[in-house]
Backbone as CSV, one residue per row, in Angstrom:
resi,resn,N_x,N_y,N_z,CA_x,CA_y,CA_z,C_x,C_y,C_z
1,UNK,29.790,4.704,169.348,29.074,4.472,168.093,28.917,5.809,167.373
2,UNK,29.387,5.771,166.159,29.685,6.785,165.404,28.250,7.452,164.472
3,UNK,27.678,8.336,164.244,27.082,8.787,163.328,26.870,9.111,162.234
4,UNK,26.550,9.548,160.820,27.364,9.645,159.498,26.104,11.171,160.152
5,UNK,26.642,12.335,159.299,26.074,13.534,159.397,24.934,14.190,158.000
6,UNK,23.829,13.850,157.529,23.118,14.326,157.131,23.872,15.160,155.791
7,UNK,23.698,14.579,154.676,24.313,16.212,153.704,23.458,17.423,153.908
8,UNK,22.019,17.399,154.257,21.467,18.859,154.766,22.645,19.301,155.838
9,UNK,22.746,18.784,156.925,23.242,19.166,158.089,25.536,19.627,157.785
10,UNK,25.583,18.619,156.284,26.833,19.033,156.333,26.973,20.556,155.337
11,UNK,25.944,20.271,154.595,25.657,21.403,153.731,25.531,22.927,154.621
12,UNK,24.455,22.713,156.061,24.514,24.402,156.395,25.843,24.677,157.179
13,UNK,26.456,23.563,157.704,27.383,23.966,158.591,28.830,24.802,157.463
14,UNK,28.878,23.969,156.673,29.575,24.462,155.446,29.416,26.327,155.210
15,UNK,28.123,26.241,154.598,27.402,27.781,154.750,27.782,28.375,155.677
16,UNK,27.691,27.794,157.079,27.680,28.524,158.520,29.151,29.298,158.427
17,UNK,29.985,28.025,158.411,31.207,28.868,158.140,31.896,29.753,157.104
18,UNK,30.995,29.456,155.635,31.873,30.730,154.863,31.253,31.870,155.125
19,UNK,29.798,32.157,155.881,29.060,33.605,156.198,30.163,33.722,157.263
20,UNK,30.637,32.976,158.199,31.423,33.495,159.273,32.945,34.368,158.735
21,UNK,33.286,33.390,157.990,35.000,34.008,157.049,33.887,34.964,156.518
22,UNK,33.166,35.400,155.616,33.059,36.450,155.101,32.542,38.057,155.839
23,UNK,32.020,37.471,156.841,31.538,38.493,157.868,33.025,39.043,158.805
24,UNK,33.840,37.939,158.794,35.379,38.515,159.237,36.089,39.370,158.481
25,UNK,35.796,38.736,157.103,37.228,39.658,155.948,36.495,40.988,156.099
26,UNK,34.764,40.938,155.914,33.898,42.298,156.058,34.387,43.309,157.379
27,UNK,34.914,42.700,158.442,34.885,43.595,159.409,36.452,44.398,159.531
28,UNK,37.252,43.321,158.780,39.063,43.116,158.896,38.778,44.608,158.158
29,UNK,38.350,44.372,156.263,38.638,45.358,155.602,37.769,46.908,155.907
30,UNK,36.917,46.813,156.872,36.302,47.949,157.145,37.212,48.419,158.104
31,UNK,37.754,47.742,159.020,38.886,48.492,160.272,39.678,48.995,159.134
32,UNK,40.459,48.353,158.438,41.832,48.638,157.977,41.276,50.160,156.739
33,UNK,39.986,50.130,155.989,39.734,51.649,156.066,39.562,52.657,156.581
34,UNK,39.275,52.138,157.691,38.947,53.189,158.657,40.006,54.042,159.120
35,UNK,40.924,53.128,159.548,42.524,53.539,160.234,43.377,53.956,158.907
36,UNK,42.980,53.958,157.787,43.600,54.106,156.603,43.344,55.753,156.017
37,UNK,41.725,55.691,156.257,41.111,57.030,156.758,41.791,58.067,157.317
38,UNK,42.492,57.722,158.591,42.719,58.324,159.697,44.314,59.079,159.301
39,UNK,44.887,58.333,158.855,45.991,58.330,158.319,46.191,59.692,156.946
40,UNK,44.911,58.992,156.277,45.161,59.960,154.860,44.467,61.010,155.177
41,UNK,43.450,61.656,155.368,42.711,62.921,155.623,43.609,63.961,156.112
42,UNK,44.686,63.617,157.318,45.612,64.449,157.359,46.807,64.872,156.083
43,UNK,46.976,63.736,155.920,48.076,64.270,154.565,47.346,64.841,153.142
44,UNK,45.931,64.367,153.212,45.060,64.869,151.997,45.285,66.588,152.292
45,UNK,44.656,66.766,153.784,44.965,68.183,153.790,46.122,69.094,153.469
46,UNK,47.418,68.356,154.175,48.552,68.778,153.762,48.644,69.011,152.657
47,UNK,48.155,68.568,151.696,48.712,68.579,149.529,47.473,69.555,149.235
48,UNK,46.333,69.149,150.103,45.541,70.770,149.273,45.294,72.012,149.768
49,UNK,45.246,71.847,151.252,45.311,73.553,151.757,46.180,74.102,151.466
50,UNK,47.223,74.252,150.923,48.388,75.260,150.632,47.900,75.674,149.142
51,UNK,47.285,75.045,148.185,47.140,75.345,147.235,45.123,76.204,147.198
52,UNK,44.542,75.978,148.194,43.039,76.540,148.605,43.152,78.160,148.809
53,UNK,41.971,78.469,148.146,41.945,80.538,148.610,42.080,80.387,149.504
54,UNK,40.646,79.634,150.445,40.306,79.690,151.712,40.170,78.695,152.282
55,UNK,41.379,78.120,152.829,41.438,76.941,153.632,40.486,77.440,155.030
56,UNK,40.153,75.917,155.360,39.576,75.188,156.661,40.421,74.096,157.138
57,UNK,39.905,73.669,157.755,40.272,72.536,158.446,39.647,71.194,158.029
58,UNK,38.613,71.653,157.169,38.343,69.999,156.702,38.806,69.670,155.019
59,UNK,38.870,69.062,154.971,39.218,68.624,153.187,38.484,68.504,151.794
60,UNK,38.475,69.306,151.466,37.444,69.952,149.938,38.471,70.253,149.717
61,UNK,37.420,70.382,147.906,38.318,70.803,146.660,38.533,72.433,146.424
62,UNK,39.522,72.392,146.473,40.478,73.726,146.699,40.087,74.830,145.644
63,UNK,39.829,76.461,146.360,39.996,77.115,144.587,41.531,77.574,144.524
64,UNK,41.835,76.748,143.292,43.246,77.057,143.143,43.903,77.984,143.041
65,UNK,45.093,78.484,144.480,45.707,79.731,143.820,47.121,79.655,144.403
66,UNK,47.872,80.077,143.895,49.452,80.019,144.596,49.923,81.542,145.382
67,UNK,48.380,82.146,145.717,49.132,83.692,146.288,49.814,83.412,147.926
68,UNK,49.155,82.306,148.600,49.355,81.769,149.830,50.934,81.814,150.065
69,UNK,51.704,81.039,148.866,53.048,80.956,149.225,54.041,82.186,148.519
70,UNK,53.556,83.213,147.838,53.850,84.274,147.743,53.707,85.036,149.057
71,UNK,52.439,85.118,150.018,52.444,85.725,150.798,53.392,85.023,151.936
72,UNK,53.501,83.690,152.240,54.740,83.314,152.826,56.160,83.660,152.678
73,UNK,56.313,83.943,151.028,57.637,84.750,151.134,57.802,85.762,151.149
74,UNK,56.634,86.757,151.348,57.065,87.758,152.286,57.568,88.278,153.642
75,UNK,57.499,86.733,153.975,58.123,87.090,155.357,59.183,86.531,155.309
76,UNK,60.200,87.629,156.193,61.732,87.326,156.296,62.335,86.471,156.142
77,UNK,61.715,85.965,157.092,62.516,84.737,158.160,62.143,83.403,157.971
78,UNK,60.736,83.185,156.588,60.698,82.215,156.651,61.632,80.803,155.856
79,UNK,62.671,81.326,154.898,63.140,80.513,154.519,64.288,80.020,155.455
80,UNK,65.157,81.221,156.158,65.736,81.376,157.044,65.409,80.300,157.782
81,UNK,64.193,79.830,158.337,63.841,79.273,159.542,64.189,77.786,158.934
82,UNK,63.811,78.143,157.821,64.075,76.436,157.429,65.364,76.036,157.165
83,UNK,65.981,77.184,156.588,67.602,76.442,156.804,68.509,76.255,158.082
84,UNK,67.557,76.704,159.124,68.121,77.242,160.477,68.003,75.206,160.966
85,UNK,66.442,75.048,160.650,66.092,73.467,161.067,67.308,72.505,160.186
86,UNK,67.507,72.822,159.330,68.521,71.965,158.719,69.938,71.538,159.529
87,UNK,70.083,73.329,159.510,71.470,73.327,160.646,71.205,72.459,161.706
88,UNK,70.583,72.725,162.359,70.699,72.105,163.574,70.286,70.574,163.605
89,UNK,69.634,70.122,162.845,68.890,68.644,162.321,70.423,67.963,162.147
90,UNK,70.795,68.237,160.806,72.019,67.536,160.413,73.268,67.394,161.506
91,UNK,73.602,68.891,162.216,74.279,68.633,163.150,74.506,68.326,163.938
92,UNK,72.891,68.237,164.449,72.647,66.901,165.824,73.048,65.724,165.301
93,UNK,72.504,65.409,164.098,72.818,64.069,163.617,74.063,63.414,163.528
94,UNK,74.918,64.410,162.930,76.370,64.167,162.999,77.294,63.962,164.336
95,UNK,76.723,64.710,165.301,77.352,64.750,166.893,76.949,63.258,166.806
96,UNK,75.428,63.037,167.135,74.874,61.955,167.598,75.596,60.585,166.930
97,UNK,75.819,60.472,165.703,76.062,59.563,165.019,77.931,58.850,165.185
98,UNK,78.456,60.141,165.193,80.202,59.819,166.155,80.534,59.558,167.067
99,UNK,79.415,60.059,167.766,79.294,59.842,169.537,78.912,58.666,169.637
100,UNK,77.864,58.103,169.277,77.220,57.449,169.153,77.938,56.227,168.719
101,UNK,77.999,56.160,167.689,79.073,54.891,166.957,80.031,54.660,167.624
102,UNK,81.029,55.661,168.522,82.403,55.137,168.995,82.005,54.607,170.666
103,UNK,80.826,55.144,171.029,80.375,54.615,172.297,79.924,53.268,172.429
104,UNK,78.876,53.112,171.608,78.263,51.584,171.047,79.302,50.605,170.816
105,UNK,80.388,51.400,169.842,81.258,50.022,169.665,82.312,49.695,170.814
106,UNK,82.447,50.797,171.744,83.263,50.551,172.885,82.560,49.970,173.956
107,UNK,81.271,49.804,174.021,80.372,49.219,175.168,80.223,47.630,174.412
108,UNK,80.484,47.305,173.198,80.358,46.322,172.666,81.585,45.467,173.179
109,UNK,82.542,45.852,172.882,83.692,45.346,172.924,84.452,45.473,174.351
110,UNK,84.119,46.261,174.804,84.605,46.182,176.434,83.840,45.496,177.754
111,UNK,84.555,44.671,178.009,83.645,44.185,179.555,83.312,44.825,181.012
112,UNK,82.925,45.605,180.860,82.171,46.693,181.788,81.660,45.630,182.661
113,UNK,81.996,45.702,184.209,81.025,45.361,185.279,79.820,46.232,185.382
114,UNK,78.609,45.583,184.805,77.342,46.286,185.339,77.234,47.005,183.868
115,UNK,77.297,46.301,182.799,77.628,47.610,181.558,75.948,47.207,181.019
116,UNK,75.198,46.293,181.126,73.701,46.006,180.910,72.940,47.031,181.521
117,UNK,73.227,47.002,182.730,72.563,47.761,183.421,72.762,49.175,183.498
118,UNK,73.714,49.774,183.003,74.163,50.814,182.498,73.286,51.410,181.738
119,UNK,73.393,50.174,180.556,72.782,50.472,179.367,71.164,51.245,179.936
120,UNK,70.291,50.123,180.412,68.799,49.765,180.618,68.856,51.715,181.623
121,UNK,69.817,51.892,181.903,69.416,52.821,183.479,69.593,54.073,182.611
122,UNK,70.641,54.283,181.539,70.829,55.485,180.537,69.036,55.761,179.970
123,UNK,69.038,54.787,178.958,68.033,54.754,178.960,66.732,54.581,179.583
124,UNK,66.699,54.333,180.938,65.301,54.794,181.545,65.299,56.366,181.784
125,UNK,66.423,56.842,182.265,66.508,58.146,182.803,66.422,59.484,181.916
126,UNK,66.887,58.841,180.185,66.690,59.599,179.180,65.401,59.755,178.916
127,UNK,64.275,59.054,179.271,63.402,58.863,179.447,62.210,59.807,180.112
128,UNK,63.054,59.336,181.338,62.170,59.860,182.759,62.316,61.806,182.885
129,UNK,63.762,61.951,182.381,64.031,63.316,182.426,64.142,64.125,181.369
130,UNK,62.622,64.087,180.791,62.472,64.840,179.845,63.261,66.509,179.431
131,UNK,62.632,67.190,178.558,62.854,68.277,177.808,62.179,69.396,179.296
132,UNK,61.380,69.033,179.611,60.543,70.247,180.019,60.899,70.067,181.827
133,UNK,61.435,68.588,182.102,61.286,68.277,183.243,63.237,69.727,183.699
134,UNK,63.619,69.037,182.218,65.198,69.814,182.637,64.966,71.550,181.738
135,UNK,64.293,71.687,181.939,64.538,72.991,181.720,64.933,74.287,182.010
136,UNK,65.099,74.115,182.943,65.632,75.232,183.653,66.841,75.064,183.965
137,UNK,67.374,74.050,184.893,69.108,73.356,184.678,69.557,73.534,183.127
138,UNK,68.818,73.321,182.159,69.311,73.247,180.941,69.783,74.617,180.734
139,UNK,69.153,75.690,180.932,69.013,76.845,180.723,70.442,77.673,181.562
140,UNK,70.021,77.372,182.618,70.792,77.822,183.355,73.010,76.980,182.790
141,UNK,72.579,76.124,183.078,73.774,75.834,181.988,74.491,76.291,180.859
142,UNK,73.562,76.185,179.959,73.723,77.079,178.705,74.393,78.784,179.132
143,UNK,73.656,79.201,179.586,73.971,80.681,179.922,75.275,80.633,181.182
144,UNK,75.410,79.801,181.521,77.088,79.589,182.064,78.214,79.408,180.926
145,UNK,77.992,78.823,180.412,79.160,78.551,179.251,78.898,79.103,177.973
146,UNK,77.864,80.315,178.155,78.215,81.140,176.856,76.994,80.678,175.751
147,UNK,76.137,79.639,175.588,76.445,79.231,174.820,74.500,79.389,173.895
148,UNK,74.261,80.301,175.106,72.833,80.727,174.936,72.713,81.627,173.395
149,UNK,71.856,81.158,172.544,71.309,82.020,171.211,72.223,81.978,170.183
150,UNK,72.541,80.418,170.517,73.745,79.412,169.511,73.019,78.942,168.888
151,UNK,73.454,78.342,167.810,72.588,76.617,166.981,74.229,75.854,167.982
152,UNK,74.877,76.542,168.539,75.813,74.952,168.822,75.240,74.698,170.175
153,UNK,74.728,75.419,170.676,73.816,75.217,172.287,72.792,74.130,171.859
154,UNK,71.883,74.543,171.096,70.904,74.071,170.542,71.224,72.454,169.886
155,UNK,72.563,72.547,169.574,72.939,71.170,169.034,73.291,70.349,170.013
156,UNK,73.750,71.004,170.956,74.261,69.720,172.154,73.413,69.466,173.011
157,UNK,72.101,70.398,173.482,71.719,69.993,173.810,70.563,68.942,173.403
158,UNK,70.064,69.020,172.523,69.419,67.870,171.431,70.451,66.480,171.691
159,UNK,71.394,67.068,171.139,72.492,65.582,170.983,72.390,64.841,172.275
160,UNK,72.553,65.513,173.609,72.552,64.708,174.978,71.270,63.951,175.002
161,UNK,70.120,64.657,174.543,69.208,63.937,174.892,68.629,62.373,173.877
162,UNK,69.807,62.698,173.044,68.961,61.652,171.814,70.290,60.387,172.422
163,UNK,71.348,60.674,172.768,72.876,59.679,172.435,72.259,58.403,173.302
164,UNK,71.572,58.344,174.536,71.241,57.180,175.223,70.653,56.177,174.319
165,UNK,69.694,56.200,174.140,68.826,56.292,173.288,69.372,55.128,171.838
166,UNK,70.353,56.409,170.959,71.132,55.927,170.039,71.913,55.069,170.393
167,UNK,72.722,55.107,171.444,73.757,53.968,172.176,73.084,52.713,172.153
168,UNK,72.184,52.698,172.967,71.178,51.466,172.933,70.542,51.116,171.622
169,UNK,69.976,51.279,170.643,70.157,50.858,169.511,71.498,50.307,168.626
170,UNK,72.249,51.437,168.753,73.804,50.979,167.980,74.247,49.630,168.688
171,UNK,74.005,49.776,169.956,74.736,48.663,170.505,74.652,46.724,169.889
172,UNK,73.386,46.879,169.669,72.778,45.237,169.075,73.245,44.867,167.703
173,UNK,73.596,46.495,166.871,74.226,46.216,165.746,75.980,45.848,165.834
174,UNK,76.080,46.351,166.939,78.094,46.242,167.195,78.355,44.636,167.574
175,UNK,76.962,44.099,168.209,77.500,42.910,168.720,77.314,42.049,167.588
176,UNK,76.146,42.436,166.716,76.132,41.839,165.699,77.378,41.341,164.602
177,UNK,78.915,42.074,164.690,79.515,42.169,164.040,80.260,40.575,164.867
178,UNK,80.501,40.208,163.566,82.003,38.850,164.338,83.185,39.142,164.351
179,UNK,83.294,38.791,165.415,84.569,39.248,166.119,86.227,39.019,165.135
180,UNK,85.700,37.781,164.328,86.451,37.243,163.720,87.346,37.665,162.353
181,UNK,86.177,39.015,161.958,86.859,39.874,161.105,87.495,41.424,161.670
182,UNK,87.273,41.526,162.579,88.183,42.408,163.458,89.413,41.439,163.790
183,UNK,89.629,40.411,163.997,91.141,39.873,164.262,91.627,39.263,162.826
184,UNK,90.881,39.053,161.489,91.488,39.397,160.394,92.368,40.337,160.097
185,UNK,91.806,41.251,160.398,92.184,42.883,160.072,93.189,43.113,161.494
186,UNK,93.340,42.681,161.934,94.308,42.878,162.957,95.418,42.055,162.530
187,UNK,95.445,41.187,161.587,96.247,40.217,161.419,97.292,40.728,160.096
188,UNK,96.394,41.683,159.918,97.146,42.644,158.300,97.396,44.170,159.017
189,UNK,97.506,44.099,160.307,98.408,45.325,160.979,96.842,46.845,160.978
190,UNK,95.755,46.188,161.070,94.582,47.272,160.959,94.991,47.788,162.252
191,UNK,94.543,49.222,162.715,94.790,49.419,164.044,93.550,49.746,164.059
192,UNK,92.824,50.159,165.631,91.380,50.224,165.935,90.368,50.942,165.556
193,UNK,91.193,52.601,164.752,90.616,53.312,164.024,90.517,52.664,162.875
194,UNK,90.874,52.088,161.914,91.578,51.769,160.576,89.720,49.941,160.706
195,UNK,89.786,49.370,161.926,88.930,48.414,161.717,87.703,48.765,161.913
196,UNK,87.453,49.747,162.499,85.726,50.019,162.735,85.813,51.235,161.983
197,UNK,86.179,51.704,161.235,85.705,52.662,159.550,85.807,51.530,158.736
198,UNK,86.571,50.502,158.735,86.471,49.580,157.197,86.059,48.575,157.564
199,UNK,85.985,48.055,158.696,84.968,46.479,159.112,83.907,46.818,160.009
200,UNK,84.024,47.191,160.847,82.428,47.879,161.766,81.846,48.347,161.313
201,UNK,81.805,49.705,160.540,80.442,50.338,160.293,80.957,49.929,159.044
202,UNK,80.689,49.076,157.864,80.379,48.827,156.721,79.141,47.612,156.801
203,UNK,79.297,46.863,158.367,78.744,45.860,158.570,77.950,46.302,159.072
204,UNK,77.613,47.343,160.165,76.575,48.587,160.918,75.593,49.328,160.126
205,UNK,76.585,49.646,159.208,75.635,50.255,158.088,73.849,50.750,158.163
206,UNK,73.009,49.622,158.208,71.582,49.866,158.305,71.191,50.292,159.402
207,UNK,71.702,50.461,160.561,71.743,50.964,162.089,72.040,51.941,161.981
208,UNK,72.838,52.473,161.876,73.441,53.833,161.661,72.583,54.496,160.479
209,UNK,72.503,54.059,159.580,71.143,54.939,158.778,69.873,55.355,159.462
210,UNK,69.745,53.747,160.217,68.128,54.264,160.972,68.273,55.194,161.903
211,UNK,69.571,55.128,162.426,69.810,56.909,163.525,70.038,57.590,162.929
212,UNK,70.424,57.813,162.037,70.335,59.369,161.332,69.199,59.770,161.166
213,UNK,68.436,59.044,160.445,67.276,59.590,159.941,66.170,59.487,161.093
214,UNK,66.383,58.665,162.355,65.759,58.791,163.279,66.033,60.045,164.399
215,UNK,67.222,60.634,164.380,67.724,61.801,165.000,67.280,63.010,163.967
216,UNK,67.212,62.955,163.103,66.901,64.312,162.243,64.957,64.093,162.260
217,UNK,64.315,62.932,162.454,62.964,63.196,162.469,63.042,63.867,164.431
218,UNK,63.541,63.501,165.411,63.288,63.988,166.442,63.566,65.514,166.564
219,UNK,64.566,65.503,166.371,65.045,67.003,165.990,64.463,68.000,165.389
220,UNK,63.754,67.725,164.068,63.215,68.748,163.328,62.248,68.998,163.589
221,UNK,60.878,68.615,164.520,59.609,69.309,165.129,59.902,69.798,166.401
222,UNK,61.523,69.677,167.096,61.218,70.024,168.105,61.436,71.576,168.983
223,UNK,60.538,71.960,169.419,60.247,73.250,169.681,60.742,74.086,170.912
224,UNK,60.882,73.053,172.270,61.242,73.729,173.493,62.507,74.313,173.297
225,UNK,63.440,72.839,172.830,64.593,73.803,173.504,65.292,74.822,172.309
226,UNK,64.827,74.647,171.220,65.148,75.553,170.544,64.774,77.338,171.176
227,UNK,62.840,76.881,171.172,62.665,77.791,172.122,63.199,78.646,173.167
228,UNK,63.843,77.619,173.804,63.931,78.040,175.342,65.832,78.623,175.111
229,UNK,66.403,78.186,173.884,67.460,78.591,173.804,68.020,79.850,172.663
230,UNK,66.878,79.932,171.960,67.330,80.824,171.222,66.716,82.089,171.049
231,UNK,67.118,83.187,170.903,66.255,84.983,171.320,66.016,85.678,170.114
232,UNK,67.063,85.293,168.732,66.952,85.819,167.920,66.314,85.635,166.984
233,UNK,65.128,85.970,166.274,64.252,85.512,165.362,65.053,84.611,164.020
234,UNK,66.055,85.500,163.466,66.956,85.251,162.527,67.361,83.739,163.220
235,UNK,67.710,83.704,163.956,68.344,82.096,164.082,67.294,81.327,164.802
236,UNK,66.128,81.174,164.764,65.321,80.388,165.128,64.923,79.432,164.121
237,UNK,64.612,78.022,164.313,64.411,76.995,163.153,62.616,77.487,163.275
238,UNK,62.565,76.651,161.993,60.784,76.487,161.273,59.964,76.350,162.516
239,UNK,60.149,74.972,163.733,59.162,74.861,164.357,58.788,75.744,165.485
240,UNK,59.824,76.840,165.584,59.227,77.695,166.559,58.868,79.235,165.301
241,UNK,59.184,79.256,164.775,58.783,80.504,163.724,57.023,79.701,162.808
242,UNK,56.701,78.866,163.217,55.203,78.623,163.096,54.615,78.731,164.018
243,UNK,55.159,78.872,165.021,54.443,79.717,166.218,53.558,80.595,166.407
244,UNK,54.844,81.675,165.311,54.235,82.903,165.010,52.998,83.342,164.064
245,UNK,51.976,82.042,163.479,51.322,82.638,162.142,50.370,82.100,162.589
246,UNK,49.653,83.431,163.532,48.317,83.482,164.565,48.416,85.138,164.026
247,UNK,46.758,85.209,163.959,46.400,86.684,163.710,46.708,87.433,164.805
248,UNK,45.895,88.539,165.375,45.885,89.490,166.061,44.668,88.639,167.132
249,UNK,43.758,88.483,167.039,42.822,87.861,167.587,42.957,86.071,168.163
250,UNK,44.135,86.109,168.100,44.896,84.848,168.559,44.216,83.881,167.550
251,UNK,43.881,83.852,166.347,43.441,82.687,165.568,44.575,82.160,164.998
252,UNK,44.301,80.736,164.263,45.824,80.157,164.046,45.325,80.659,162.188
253,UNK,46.182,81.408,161.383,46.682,81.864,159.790,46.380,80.264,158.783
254,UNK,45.057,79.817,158.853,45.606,78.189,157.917,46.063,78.755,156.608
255,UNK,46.073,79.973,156.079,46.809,80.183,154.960,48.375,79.888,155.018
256,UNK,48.673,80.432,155.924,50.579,80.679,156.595,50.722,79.355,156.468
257,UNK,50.138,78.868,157.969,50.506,77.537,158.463,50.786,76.121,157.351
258,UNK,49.384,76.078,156.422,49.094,74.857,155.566,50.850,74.734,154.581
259,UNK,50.585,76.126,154.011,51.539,76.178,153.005,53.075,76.296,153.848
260,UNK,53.583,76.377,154.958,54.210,76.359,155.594,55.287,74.995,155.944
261,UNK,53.310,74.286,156.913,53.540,72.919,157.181,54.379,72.113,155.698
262,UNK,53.758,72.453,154.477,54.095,71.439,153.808,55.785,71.526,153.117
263,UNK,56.006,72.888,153.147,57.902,72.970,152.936,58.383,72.804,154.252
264,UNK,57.654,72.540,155.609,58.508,72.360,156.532,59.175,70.745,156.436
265,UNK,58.060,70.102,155.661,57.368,68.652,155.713,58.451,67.536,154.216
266,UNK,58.753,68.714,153.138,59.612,67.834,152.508,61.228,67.690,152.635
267,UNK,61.895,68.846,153.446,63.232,68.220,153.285,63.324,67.311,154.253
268,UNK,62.393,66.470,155.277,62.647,65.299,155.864,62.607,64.319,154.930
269,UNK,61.423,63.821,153.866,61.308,63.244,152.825,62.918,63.387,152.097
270,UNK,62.615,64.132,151.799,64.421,64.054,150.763,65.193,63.721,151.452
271,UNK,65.536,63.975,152.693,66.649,62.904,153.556,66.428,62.008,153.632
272,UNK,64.904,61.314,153.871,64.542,59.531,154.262,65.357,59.082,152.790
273,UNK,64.556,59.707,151.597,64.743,58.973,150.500,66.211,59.137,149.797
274,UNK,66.640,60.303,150.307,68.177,60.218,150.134,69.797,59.268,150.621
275,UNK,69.103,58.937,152.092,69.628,58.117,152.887,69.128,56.328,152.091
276,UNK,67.970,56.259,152.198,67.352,55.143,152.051,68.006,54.367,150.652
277,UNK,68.077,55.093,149.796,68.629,55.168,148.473,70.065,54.569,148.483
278,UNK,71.048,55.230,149.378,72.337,54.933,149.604,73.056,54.033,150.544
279,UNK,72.032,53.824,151.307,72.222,52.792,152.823,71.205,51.856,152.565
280,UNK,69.979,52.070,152.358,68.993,51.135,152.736,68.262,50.713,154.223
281,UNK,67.499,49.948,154.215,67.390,50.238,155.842,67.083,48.186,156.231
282,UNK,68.064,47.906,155.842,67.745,46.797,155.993,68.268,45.984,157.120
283,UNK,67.359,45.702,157.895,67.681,45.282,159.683,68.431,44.292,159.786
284,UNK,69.472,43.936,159.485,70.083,42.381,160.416,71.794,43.273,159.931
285,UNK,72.406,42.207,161.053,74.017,42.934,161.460,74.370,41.980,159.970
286,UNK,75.703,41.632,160.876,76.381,40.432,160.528,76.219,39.161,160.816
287,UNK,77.226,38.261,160.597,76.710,36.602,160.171,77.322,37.006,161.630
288,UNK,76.827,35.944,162.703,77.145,35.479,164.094,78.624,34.369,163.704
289,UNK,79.773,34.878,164.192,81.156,33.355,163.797,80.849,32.521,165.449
């Protein structure tokens, strides 16, 4: 036996629930400032300490002066350092990206016993055996074959550590491709070089963008092995020549550093948006035949 419910009683429950939705959207949009917060305060700093007399560490309005990055170009080495990160950024990228592409599409297309597990084990171990864990083998290597207080030392070894990695990504885009326009193109005399420059990677395309620009963001903050491989100030990239802009009293320079950080900080930007512009980054392969 059924009840009919009171319009008082349908009336608060009504109430009950829009204080509930509104006490939710209240809590949703207070997280999502918060973490929004978290996000911008750092980059707020980035755009105004370089332009502040006297930077801090917290974020106020700046007295405006541009002597900061005058006094940055007084030092040598600092533009140097940044074209040094370029070198080696782009040229990891380029190793990584040939290597990379002709490996992916040969693990795609070839039936490897155990080639999954290959995959999964490259990548755990790229993993497991970090930068710092191989450092000394690394080292010691390098200085066997010459190749110590190179950017081409410096490039291969970056490149080894990123290609697993990249393989396993490239790979989901290679399978993505149908098979069916590779035996088109085989059917008009393509040979294997001739089909994966004009049918594979045209169809790869957004994969191969996201490793580039995902190999040049790993690359360009990274400090050990540049560190650990290079002696000469002159050929050292940006992230180990910010090392250096600590006073005498071991304090960290936020004059150096701020205005530093932020030209270290845009030619990644101009590559995202340069790449992004011309490739796009738009995730799906090809049609499945």
């Amino acid at each position: 036996m059924t009840t009919a419910l009171s319009p008082g009683r349908t009336r608060r429950k009504a109430w009950t629930r829009a204080l509930r939705r509104t006490a939710e959207r209240i809590v949703f949009v207070t997280a999502l400032v918060l973490i929004g917060a978290l996000f911008a305060l750092p980059l707020a700093w980035l755009l105004v300490a370089p332009f502040d007399q006297n930077p801090t560490m917290a974020v106020k309005w700046p007295q405006w002066t541009l002597s900061s990055f005058h006094r940055l170009m007084d030092n040598p080495y600092a533009l140097t350092s940044i074209l040094n990160s370029l070198l080696i950024a782009l040229g990891t990228m380029v190793v990584v990206i040939a290597l990379g592409t002709l490996a992916s599409y040969a693990l795609s297309r070839v039936r490897i016993p155990g080639r999954d597990a290959l995959l999964y084990a490259m990548l755990l171990l790229s993993s497991i055996v970090t930068g710092t864990a191989a450092m000394v083998p690394t080292f010691q290597l390098m200085n066997l074959i010459g190749l110590i207080n190179t950017h081409t030392g410096v490039i291969l070894v970056l490149a080894g550590g990123l290609l697993p990695t990249v393989v396993f990504i490239l790979k989901d885009f290679m399978d993505s491709v149908p098979k069916s326009y590779e035996e088109s193109a085989r059917l008009y005399g393509a040979g294997p070089g001739r089909i994966l420059a004009d049918v594979v990677i045209p169809v790869a395309r957004p994969g191969i963008a996201f490793v580039a620009i995902w190999s040049v963001v790993q690359v360009w903050g990274n400090f050990l092995v540049p560190y650990l491989l290079l002696r000469d100030p002159a050929s050292q990239p940006a992230a180990v020549l910010m090392y250096t802009f600590y006073t005498e009293s071991g304090q960290a320079d936020l004059r150096l550093i701020s205005v530093f950080a932020l030209i270290f900080a845009l030619p990644v930007l101009l590559i995202y948006f340069v790449v992004n512009r011309k490739f796009g980054f738009r995730f799906y392969g090809g049609i499945k035949s």
